[in-house]
C-alpha positions as CSV (number, residue, x, y, z in Angstrom):
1,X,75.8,-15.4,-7.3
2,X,77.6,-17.5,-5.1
3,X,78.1,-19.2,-1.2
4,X,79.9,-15.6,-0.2
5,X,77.7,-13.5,-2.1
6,X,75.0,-15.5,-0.6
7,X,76.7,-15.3,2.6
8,X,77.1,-11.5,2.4
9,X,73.6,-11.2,1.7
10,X,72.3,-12.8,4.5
11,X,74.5,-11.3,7.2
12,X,73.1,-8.5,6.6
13,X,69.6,-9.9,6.8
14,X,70.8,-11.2,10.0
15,X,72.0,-8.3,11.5
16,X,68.4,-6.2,10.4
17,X,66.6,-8.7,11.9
18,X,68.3,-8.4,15.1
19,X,67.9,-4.5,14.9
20,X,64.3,-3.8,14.1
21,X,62.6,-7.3,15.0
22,X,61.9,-8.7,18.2
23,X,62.3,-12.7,19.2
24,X,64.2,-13.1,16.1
25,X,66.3,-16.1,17.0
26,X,63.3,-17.8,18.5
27,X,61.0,-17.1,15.8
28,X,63.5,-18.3,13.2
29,X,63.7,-17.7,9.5
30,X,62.5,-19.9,7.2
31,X,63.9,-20.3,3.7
32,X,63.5,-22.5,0.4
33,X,64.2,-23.3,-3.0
34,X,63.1,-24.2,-6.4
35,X,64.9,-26.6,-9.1
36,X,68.1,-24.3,-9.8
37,X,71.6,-25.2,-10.1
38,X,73.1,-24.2,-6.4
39,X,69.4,-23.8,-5.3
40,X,70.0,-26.4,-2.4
41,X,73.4,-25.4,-2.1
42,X,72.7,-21.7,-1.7
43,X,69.9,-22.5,0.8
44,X,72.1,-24.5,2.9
45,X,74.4,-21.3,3.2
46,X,71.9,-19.5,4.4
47,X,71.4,-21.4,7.2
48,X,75.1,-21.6,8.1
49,X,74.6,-17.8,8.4
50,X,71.5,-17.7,10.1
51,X,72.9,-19.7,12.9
52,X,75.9,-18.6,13.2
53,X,73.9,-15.6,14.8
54,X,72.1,-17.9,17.1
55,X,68.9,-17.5,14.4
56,X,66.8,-21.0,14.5
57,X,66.0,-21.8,10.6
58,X,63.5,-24.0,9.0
59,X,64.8,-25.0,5.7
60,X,62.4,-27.6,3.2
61,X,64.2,-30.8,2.1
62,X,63.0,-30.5,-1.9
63,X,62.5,-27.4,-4.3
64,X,59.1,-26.2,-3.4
65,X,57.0,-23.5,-5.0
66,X,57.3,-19.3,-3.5
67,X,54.1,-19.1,-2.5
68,X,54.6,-22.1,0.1
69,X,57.4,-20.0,1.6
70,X,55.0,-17.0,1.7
71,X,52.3,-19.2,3.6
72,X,55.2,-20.7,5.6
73,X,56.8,-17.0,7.1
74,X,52.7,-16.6,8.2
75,X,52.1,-20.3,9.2
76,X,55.4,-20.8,11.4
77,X,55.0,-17.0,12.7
78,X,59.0,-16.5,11.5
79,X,60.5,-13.2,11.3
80,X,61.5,-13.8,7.7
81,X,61.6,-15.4,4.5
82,X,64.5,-16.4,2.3
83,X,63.3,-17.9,-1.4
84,X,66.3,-19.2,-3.4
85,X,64.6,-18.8,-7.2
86,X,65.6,-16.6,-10.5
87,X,61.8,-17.7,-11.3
88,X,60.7,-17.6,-14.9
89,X,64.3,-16.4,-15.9
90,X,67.3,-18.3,-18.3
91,X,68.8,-21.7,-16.6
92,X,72.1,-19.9,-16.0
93,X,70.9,-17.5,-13.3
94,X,69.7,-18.0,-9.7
95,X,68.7,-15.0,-6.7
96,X,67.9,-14.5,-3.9
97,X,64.5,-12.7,-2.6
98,X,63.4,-12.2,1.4
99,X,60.2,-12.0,2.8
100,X,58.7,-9.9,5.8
101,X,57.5,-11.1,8.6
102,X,53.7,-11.0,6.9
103,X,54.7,-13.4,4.4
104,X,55.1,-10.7,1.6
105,X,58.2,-9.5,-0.3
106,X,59.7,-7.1,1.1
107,X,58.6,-3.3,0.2
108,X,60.6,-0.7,-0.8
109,X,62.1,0.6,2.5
110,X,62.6,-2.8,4.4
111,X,64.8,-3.7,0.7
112,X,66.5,0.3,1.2
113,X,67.4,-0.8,5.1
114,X,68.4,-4.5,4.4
115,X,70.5,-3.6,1.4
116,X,72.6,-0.5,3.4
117,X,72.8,-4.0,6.5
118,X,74.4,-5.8,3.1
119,X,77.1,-3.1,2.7
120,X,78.1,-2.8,6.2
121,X,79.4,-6.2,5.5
122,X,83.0,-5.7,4.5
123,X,84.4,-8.9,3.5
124,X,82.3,-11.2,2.1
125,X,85.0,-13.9,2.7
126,X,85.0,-13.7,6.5
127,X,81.1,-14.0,7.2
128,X,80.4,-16.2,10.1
129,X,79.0,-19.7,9.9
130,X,78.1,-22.9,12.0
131,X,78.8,-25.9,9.5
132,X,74.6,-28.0,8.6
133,X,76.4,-31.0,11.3
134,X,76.4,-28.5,13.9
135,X,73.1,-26.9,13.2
136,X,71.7,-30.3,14.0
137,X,73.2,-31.0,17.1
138,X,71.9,-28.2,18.8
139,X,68.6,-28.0,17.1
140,X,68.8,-24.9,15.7
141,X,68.1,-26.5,11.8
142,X,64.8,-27.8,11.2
143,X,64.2,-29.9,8.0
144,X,61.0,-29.6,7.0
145,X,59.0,-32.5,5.2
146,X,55.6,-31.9,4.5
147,X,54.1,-30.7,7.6
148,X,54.0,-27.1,5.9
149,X,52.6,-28.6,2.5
150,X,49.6,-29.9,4.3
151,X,48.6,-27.1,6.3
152,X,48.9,-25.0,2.7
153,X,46.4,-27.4,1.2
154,X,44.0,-27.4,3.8
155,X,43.4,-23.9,3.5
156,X,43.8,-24.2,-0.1
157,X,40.4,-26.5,0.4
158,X,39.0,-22.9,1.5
159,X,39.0,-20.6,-2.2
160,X,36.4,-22.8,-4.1
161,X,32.9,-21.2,-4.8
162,X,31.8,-24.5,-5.2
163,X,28.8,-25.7,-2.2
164,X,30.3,-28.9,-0.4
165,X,27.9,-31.2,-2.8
166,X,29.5,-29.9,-5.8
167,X,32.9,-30.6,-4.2
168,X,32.6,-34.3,-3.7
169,X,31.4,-35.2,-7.3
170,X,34.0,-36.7,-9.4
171,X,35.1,-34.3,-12.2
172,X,36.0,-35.8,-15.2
173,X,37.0,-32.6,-17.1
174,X,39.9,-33.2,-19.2
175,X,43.3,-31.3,-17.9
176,X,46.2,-31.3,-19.0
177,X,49.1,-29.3,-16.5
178,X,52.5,-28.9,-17.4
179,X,55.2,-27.2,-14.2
180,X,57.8,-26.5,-16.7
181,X,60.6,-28.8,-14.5
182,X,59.8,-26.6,-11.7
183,X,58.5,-27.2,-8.2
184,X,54.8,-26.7,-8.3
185,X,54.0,-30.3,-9.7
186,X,53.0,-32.0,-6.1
187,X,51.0,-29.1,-4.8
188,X,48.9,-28.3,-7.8
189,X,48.0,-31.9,-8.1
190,X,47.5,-32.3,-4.2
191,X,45.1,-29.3,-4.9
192,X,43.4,-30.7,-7.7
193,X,42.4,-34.3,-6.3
194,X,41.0,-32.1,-3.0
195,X,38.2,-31.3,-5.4
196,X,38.2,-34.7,-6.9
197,X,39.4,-33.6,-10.7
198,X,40.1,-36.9,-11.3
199,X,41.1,-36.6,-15.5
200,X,44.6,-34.9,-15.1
201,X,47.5,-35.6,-17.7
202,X,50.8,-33.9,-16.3
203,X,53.1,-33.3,-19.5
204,X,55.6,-36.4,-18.7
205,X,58.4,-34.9,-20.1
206,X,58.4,-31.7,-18.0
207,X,57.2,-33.4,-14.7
208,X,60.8,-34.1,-13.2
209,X,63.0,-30.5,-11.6
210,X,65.4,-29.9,-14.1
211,X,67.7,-26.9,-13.7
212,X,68.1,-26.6,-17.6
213,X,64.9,-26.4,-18.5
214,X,65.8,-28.9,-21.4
215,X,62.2,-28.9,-22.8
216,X,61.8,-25.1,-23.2
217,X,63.5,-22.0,-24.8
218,X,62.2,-20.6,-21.5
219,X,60.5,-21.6,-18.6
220,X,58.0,-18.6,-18.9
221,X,54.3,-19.0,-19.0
222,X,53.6,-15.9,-20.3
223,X,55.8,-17.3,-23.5
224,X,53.7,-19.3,-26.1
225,X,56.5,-21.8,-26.5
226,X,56.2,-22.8,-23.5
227,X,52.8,-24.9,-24.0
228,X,54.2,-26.6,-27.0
229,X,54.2,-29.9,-25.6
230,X,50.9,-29.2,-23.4
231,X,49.0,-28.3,-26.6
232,X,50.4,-31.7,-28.1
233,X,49.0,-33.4,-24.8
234,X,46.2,-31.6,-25.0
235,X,45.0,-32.3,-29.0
236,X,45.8,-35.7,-27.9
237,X,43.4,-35.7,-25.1
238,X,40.9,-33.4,-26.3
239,X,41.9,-31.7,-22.9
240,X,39.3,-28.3,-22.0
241,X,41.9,-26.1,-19.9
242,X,46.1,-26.5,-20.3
243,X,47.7,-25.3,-17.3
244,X,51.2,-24.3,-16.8
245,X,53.1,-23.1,-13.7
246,X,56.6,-21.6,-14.3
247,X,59.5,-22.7,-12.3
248,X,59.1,-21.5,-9.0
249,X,55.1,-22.0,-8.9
250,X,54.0,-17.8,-8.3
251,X,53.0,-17.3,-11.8
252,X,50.1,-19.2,-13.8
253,X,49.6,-19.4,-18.0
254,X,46.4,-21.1,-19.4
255,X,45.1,-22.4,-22.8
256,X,42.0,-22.6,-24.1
257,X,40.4,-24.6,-27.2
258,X,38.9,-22.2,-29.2
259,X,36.3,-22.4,-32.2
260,X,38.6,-23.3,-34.9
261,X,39.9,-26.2,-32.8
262,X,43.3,-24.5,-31.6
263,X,44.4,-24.3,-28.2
264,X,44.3,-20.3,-27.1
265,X,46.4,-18.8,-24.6
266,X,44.6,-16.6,-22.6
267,X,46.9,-13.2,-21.7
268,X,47.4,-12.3,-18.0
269,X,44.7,-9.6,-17.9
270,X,41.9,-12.1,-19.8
271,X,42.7,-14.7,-17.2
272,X,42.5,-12.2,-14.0
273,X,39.4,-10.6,-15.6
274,X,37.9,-14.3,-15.7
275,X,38.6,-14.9,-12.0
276,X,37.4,-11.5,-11.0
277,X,34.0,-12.0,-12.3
278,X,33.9,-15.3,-10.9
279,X,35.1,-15.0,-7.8
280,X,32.8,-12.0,-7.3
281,X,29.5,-13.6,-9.0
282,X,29.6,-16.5,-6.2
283,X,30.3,-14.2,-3.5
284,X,28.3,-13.0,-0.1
285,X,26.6,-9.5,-0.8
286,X,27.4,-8.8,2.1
287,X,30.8,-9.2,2.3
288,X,31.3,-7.2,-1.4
289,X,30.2,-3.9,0.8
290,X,33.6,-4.3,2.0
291,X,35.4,-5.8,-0.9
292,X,38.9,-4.8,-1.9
293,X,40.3,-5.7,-5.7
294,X,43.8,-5.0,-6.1
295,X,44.9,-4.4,-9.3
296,X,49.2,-3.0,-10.5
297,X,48.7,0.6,-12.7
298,X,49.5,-1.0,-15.9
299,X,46.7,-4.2,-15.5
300,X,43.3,-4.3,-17.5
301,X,40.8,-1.6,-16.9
302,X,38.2,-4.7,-17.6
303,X,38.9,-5.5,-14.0
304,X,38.0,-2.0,-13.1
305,X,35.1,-2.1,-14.7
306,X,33.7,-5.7,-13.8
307,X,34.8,-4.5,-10.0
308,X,32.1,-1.9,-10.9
309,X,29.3,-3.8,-11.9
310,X,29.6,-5.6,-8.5
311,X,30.1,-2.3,-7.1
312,X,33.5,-3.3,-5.7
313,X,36.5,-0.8,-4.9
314,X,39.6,-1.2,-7.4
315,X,42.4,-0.1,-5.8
316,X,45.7,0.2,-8.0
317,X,49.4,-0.2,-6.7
318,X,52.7,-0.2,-8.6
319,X,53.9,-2.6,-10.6
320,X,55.2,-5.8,-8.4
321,X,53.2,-8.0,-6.5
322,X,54.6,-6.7,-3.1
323,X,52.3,-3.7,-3.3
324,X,49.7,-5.7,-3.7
325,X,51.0,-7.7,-0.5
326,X,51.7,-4.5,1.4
327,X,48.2,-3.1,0.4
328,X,46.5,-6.7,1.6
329,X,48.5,-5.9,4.8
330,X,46.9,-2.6,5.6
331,X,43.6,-4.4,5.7
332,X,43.9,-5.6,9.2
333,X,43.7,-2.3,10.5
334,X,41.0,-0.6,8.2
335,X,38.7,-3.7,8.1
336,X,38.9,-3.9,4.3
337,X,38.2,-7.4,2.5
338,X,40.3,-8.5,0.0
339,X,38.9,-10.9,-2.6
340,X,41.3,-10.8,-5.1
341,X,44.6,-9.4,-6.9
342,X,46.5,-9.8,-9.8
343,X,48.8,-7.9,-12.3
344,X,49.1,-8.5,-15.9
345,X,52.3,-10.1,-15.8
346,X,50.6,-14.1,-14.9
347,X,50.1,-13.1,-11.3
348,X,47.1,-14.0,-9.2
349,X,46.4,-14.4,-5.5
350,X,42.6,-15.5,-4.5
351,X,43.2,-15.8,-1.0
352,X,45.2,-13.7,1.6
353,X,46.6,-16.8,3.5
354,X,50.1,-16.2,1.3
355,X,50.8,-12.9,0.5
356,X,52.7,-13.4,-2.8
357,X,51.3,-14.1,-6.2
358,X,50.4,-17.9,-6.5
359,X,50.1,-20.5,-9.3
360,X,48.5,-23.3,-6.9
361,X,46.0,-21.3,-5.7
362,X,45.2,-20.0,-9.3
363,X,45.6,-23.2,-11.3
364,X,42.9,-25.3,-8.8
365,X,40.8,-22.0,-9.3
366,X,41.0,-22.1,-13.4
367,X,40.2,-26.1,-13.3
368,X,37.2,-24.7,-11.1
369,X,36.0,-22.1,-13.4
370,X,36.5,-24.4,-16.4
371,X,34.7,-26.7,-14.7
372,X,32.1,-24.1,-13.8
373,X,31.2,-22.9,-17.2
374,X,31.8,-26.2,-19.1
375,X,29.0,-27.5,-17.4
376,X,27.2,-24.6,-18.4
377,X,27.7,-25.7,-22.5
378,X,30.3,-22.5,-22.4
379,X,34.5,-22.9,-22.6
380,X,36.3,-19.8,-20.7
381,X,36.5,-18.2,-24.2
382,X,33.1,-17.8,-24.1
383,X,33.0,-16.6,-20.9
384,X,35.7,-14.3,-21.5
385,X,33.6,-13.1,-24.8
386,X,30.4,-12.6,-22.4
387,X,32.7,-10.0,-20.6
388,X,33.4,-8.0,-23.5
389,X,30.1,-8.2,-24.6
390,X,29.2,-6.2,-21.1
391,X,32.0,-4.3,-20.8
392,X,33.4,-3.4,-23.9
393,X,36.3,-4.9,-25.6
394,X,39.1,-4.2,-23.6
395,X,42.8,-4.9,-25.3
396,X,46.8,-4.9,-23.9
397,X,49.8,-4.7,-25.1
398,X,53.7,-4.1,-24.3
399,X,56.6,-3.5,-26.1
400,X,60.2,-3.0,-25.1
401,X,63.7,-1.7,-26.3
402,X,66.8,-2.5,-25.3
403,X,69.0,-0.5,-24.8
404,X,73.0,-2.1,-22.8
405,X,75.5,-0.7,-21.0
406,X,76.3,2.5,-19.6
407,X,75.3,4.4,-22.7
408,X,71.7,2.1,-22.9
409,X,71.3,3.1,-19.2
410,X,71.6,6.7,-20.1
411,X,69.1,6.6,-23.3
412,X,66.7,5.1,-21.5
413,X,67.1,8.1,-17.9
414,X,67.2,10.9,-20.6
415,X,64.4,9.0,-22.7
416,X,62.1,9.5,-19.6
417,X,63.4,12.9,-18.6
418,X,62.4,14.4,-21.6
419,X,59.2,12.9,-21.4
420,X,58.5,14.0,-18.1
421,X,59.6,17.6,-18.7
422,X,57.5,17.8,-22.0
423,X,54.8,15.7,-21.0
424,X,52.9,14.4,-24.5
425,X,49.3,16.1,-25.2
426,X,48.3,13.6,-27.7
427,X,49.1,10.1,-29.0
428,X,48.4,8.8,-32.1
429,X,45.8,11.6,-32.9
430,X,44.3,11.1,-29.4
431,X,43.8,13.6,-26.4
432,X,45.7,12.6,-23.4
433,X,43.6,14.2,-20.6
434,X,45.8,13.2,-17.3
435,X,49.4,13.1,-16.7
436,X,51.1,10.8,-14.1
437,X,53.8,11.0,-13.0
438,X,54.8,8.6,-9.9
439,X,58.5,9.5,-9.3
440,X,57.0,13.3,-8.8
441,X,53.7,11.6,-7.4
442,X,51.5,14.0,-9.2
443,X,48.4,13.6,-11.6
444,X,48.2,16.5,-13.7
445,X,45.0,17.1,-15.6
446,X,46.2,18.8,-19.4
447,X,43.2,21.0,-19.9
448,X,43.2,22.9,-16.9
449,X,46.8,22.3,-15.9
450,X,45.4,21.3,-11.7
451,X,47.4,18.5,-10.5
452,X,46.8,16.1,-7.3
453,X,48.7,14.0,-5.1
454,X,49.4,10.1,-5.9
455,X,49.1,8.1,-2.9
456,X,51.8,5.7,-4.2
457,X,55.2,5.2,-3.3
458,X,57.4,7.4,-6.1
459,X,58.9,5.3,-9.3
460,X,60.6,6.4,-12.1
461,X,57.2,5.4,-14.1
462,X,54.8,7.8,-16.6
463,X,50.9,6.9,-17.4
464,X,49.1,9.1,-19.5
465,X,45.3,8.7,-19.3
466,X,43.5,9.4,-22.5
467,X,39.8,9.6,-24.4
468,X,38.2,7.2,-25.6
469,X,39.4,4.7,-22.4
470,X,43.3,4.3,-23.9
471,X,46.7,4.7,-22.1
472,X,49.7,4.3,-22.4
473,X,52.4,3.8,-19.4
474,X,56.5,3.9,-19.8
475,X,58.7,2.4,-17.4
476,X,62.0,1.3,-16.6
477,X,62.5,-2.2,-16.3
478,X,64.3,-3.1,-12.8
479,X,66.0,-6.1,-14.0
480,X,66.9,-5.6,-17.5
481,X,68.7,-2.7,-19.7
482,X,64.8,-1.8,-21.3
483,X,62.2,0.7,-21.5
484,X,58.9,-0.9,-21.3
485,X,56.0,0.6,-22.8
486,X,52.2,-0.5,-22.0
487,X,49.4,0.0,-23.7
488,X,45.3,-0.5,-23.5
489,X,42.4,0.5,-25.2
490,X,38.5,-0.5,-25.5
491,X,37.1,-0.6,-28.8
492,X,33.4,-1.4,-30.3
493,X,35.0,-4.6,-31.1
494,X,38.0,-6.5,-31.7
495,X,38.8,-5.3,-34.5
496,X,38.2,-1.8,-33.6
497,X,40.8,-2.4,-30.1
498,X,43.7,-4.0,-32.6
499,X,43.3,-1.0,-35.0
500,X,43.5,1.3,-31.7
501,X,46.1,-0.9,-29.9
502,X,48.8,-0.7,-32.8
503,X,48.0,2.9,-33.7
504,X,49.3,3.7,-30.4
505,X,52.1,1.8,-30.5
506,X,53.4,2.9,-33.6
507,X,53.3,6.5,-32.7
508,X,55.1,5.8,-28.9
509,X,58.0,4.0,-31.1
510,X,58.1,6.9,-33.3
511,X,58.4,9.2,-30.3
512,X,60.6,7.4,-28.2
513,X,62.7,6.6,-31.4
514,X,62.7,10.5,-31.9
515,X,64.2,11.3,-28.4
516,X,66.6,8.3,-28.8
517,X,68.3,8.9,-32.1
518,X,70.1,12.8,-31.2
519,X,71.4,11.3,-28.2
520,X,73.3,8.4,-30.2
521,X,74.9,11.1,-31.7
């Protein structure tokens, strides 16, 4: 990634735009940043591009978080989005993601048209651009300070489930947040003090942007490490909830203090299931006859199930969090709620006024349901416990192989080939009763061998549904040479869901291992 390949990606932006959108170069494009090396730089270019078209751009003046630019597309009413960010991802990389004119990544067919605009492009080296001076003079380049920040926090004010009383008491809960050197540090405190949580320790020596992430072996929630020096804090303080955002502010990682004194970090699918319940326990009846969860194929069946209980629709998408977006879209026109969505992967959105996955709105919502249940002589933990107590005792799990180069790329198409022509029957001594298959977009039930269309868009993805509530789902990553494997079960107990959890792993290793080895050969 650099200023040409930047260049060449946004010319071609530009010149979709001006195809398929209308009042383009009034409505602008707006576009930010997080702590990166080149971040800044990058965005500049951008805008160099942009107006070389006659495209007015709105570009921040510091790193801020992706969900801001999400809310900012909506809030500004721009035709697009540009978010300069490699999010959770090593210190040597950067990219490059746009956004729709609904605030949401871009789906599937918008990327297909943009990316053929990208091609058309033949020399990167000879893109057009008016120089940031020039942008200025004629007004075309709008810095923005923190007009867009408050307007995000005001309607941030909007997710608590707390009455107005309960939001003006000082809250004294001990909190200790760590943003990983990344750009949600301002907004997540901002969001905090609205609802006076006035006992917040920020981990000092990962406050600053730093685009080495000198403090971390990654700057990935979702990675224990991560909350080394947060649990330190946090013993220190005898904190109640750790918080950390990772770099660009979209995805959320909490701790929890457990029984035996340690600090606990919950997993994406304990932390959604939490918020689920929540959100839907201090809701209107009358607006759950309506209510829409969104959950990816691969997240917690808890979530189904507490959507259940409240006798909320669970609707699934693929993995990525612009389904989720695209689905809270389609709302508008079939007068659908959305309450919440989330996918196992650390991404939550509460409320629909950005339309990505966002650590503000879910970090000001965990201090809020800490808050909630400490007053009730009850940690999140035990919360969580009361869940599985209800529900059943829901586990997850994920494993990858990697697999590089040409040859890895091949193991891992012929690896789900074969899978998908000899679909498995049983896994680890249990019966698979349903087949999916999303790049075919069929369910096939194994006893009776009737399939049925899934509404989904198609993805080189297999789920097989089993007894006893397990599954198992394999997939390609998108970004990295590796098969991904997830798993779930629900056991009696814990105990019962770890035995359950590793017997199917073990036996999906063995079989992928199985297919793997003659084509080494």
């Amino acid at each position: 990634m650099n200023i040409y390949t930047v260049r060449k990606a946004v010319n071609g932006l530009a010149n979709y735009l001006l195809a398929n959108h209308v009042n383009v170069r009034d409505r602008g494009v707006v576009v930010s940043y997080d702590s990166r090396y080149m971040s800044r730089e990058f965005a500049v270019e951008a805008a160099k591009v942009l107006g070389a078209y006659g495209i007015k751009i709105s570009v921040f003046d510091s790193p801020r978080p992706t969900p801001l630019l999400s809310f900012a597309v909506r809030h500004l009413g721009s035709a697009s989005g540009i978010m300069i960010t490699a999010s959770h991802n090593p210190p040597e990389y950067n990219g490059f993601k746009v956004y729709n004119e609904d605030g949401g990544q871009i789906t599937p067919d918008e990327a297909g048209d943009i990316i053929d605009a990208i091609q058309a492009t033949e020399n990167e080296l000879t893109v057009p651009v008016l120089e940031e001076e020039i942008l200025e003079e004629k007004e075309m380049l709008n810095w923005v300070n923190n007009e867009i920040d408050n307007a995000y926090l005001e309607q941030l004010k909007s997710i608590t489930k707390m009455d107005l009383e309960e939001q003006q008491k000082e809250k004294e809960l001990p909190i200790v947040f760590t943003p990983l050197h990344g750009a949600a540090h301002q907004l997540v405190m901002k969001g905090l003090e609205q609802l006076h949580f006035s006992n917040v320790d920020v981990v000092k020596e990962q406050a600053e942007p730093d685009p080495e992430f000198s403090t971390v072996e990654s700057p990935n929630p979702e990675e224990h490490q991560a909350f080394t020096f947060a649990i330190e804090q946090g013993k220190k303080r005898d904190a109640s909830i750790l918080l950390a955002t990772d770099p660009d502010g979209d995805r959320l990682g909490v701790a929890v203090r457990n029984k035996a004194g340690e600090y606990q970090v919950l997993t994406g699918n304990q932390l959604g299931s939490l918020f689920l319940d929540y959100i839907l326990s201090h809701s209107d009846p009358v607006i759950l006859k309506t209510a829409r969860m969104i959950k990816t194929v691969v997240t917690t069946e808890l979530s189904r199930s507490i959507a259940d209980s409240y006798n909320v629709q669970t609707i699934d998408t693929l993995t990525g969090f612009k389904f989720i977006g695209e689905k809270i879209n389609q709302f508008d026109a079939t007068g659908e709620t959305f309450v919440f969505g989330f996918e196992e992967s650390y991404g939550y959105l509460i409320s629909s006024f950005a339309r990505d996955k966002d650590a503000v709105q879910a970090a000001v919502m965990a201090s809020e349901m800490a808050y909630y249940w400490d007053r009730r002589g009850k940690t999140l933990l035990d919360a969580l416990h009361d869940l599985y107590a209800k529900h059943g005792y829901y586990l997850e799990g994920m494993s990858s192989l990697t697999l590089k180069g040409k040859e890895g790329s091949d193991q891992i198409a012929a690896i789900m080939s074969e899978i998908r022509d000899t679909p498995l029957t049983e896994i680890a001594g249990v019966k698979v009763e349903k087949a999916e298959d999303y790049l075919a977009g069929e369910r096939t039930f194994i006893d009776s061998g009737e399939k049925e269309v899934i509404e989904l868009p198609n993805e080189n993805m297999m789920k097989f549904i089993l007894e006893q509530d397990s599954w198992v789902c394999l997939r390609p990553s998108g970004t990295e040479p590796k098969i991904k494997c997830y798993y779930g079960v629900r056991g009696e107990n814990f105990t019962d869901s770890e035995v359950r959890l590793a017997s199917l792993k073990e036996n999906m290793d063995e079989i992928i291992e199985k297919i793997r080895v003659p084509l080494e050969k």
